[in-house]
N, C-alpha and C positions, 0 to 999 in steps of 0.2 A: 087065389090071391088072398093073401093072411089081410083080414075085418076087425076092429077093433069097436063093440058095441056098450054102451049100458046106457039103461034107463028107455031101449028104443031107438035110442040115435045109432049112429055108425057116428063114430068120432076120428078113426082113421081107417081109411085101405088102401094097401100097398102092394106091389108085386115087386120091393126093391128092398123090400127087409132085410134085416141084416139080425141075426140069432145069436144072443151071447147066454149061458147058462141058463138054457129054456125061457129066455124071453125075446119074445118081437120086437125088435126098436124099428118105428117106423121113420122113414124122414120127416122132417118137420114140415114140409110141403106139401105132403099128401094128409097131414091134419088137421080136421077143422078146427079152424084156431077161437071158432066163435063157444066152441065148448071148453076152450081150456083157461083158467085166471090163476095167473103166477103167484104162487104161495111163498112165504118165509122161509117155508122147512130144507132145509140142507142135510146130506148124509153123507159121509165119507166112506167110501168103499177101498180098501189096500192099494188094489191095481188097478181101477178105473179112475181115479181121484173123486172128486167132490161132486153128488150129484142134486140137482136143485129141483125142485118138484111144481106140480101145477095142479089145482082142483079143477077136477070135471063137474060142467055144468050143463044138465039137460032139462028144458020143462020147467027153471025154476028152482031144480034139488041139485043140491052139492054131494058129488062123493069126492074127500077133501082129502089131499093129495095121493091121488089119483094117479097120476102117470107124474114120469120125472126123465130126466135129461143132464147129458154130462155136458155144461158148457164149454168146461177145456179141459178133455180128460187126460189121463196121461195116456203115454206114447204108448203102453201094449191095448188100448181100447180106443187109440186115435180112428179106428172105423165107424163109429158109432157118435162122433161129434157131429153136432146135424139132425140127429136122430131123437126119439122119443119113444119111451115102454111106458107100458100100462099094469096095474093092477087094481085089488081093492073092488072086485066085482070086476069090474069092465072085463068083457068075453071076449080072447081074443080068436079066430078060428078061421 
């Protein structure tokens, strides 16, 4: 079951991932949401649309933006609204 860790904590684990260009998007339900605080930063991807980001927070430390999420992707990435990927450190395995 793909784990999603940094700093110590497990911040997500899922056995319902969903894999798009070598990354895990986990559902949003199986993330602890007490590690994640909604950031400003936006990214626009071609075919996914606009993706909006979250700093991970464990212990205290910020690794700032951290994982990110498409709120209303477009239709070829509509599998992944819901969902959540990680980078920036966080191990996912």
């Amino acid at each position: 079951m793909p784990k999603a860790v940094w700093n110590g904590a497990t911040i997500a684990e899922s056995d319902a991932c969903v894999e798009v260009e070598g990354n895990h998007y986990f559902p949003i339900d199986d993330v602890r949401s007490e590690h994640l605080q909604a950031s400003q930063t936006t990214t626009v991807c071609s075919w996914k649309g606009t993706a909006s980001y979250y700093d991970v927070i464990v212990d205290g430390e910020t690794n700032k933006d951290a994982a990110w999420y498409y709120p209303s992707p477009k239709d070829a990435a509509a599998n992944i609204k819901g969902y959540v990927a990680f980078w920036r450190g966080v191990e996912v395995s």
